[in-house]
C-alpha positions in Angstrom: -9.7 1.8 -43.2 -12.7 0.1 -41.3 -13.4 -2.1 -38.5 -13.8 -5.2 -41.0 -10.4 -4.6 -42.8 -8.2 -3.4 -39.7 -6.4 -7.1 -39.2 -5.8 -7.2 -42.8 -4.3 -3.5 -42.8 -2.4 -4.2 -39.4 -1.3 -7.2 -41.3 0.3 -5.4 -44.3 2.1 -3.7 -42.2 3.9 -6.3 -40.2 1.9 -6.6 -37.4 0.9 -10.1 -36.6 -2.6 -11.8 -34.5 -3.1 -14.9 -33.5 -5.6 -17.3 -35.6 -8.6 -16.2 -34.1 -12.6 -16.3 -35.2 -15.5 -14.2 -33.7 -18.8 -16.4 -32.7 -22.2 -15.2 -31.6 -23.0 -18.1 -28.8 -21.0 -21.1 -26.8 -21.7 -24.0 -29.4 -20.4 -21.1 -32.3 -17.2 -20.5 -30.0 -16.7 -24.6 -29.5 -16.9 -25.3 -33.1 -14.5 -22.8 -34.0 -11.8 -23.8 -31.0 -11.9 -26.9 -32.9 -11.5 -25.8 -35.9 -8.5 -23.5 -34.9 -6.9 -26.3 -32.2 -6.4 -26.4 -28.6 -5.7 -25.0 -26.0 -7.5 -21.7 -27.5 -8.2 -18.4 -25.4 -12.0 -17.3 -25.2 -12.9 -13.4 -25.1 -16.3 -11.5 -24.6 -16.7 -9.3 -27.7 -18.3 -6.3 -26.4 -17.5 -2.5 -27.6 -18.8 -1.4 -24.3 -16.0 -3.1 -22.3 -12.8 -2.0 -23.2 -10.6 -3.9 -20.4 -11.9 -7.5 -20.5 -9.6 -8.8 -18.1 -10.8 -6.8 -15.2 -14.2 -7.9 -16.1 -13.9 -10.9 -15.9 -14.5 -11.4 -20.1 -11.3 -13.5 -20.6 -10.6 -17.0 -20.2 -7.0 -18.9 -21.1 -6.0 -22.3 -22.2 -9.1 -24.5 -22.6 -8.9 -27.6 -23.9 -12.0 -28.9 -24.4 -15.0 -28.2 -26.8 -16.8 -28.7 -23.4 -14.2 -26.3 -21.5 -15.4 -23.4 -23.7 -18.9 -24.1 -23.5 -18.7 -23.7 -19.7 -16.5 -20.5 -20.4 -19.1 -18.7 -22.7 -21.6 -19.0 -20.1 -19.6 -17.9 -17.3 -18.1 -15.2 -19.4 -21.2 -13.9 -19.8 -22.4 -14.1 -16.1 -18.9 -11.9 -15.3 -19.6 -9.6 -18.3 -22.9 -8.5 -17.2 -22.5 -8.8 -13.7 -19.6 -6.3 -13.7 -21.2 -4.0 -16.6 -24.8 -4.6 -16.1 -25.9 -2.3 -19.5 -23.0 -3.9 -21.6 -24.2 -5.1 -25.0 -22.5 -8.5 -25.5 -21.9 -9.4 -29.6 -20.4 -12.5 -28.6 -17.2 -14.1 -28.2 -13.6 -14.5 -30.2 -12.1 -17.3 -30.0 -8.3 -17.6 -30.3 -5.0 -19.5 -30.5 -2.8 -19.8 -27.2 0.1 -17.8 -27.5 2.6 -17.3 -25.2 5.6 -15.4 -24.5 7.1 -11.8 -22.8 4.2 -8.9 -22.6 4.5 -5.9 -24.3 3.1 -3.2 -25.0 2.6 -1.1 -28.3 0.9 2.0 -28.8 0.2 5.2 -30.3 -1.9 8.3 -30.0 -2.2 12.0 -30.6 -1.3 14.3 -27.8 -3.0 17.6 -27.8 0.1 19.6 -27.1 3.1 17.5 -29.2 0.8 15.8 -31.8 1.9 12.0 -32.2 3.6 9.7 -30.3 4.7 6.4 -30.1 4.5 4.1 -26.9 6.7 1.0 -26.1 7.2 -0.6 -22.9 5.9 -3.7 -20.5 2.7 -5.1 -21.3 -0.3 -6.8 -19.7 -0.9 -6.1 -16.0 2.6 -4.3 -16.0 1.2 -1.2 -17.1 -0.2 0.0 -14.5 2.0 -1.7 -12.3 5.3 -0.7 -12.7 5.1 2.1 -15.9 7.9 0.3 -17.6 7.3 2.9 -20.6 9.1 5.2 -23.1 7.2 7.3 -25.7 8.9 9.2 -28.8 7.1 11.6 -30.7 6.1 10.2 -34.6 7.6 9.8 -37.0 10.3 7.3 -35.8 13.0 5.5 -37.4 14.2 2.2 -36.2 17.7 3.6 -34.0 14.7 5.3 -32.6 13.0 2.4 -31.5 15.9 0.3 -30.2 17.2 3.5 -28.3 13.3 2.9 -26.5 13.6 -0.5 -26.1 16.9 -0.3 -24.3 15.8 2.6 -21.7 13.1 0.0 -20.6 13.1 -3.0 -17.8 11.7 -5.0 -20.2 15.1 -5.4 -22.3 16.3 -7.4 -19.4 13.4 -9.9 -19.8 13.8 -9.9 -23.5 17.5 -11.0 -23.3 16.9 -14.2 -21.5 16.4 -12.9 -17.5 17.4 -15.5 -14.8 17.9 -18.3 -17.2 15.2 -17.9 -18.9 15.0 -18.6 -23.2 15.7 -14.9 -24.9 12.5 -13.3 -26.6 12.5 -12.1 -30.3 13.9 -7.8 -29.6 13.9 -7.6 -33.0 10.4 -9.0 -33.7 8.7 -6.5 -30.9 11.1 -3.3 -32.5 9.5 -4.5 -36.2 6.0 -4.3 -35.0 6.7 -0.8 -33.1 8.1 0.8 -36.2 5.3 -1.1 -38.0 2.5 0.3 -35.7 4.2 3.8 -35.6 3.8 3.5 -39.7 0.3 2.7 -39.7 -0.7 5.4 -37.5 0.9 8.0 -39.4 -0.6 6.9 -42.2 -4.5 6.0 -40.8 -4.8 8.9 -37.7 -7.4 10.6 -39.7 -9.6 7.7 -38.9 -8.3 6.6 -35.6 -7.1 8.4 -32.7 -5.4 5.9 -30.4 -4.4 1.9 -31.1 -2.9 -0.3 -28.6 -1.6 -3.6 -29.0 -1.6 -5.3 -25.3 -0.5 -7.7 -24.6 2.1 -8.0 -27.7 3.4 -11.6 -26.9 7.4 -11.1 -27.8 8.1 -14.9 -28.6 11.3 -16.6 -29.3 10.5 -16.3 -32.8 8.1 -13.5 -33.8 5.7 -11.1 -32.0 2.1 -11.7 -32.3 -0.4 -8.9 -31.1 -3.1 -11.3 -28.7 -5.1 -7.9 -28.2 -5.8 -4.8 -30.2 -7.8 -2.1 -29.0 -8.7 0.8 -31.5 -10.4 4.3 -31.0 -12.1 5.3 -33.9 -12.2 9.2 -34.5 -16.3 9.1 -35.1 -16.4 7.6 -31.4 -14.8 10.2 -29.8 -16.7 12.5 -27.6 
């Protein structure tokens, strides 16, 4: 398992990403939102910034080839101007995808070994701590038995009139994720997948954040 193969890997085991390429500069990142369609998301690709968001490195739903030109260049200003030594590799450039946020992890804890992390994604996190965690490995009873001790299984099942979200989709790609970390924690020490966007059909992991056992300190 490296860097270069981990969307294949994460692939094989059921865990889907949105059509996405990485670019170098603004007219790279506007060519390829073409090529993939709008409205596409832009991201700084930086392994010195691990939460984009609060950085300012993220930009949603542009529409133009001209709209993401404008977004590189401000992406940039935000990047730097919040982590001033930050190398910047570029940008990735991805589809729009919506739905519920989740969130999907897994790590080693130093007392209980591994575990497995469900609960609400995105800004939710740290907001509310909709969470449960199960030690690894995990069957899938496991993982609905998590799913159902969380706020979020209100959302998923259609809250306030709202279309239901794809449970089963978002329980797949937990038991998925708890699977490949079993099997790949000699190489990596935690993964997350936040936001998972739980759609009405599927799940699709719009962010994955990895730490790689050699970049441990």
């Amino acid at each position: 398992l490296t860097p270069s193969n981990l969307e294949a890997t994460l692939k094989h085991y059921g865990i889907a990403q949105p059509q996405s390429r990485a670019v170098a500069d603004a007219q790279q990142a506007a060519d390829a939102a073409a090529a993939i369609g709008f409205p596409v998301a832009l991201k700084i690709r930086s392994a010195d910034i691990v939460h984009k968001t609060e950085a300012g490195g993220v930009m949603l739903d542009l529409r133009s080839r001209e709209q993401v030109v404008d977004a590189a260049n401000a992406l940039s200003k935000a990047a730097h101007a919040a982590h001033p030594g930050a190398r910047i590799d570029g940008f990735l450039v991805q589809e729009m995808v919506s739905g519920i946020e989740a969130i999907v992890g897994a790590h080693t804890d130093p007392l209980y070994g591994p575990l497995l992390l469900v609960g609400s994604g995105g800004i939710m996190v740290e907001l509310v701590r909709d969470i449960a965690q199960r030690l690894l490995p995990v069957d899938a009873r496991d993982v609905t038995a998590m799913t159902d001790d969380l706020k979020l299984a209100r959302l998923l099942a259609g809250y306030r009139g709202k279309p239901a979200a794809d449970r089963k989709a978002l329980e797949a790609t937990a038991l998925g994720l708890a699977r490949f970390y079993l099997d790949h924690r000699a190489r990596i020490a935690e993964i997350e997948l936040n936001p998972l966007m739980v759609r009405q059909q599927g799940a699709v992991a719009v962010d994955v954040r990895v730490v790689w056992r050699e970049e441990k300190k």
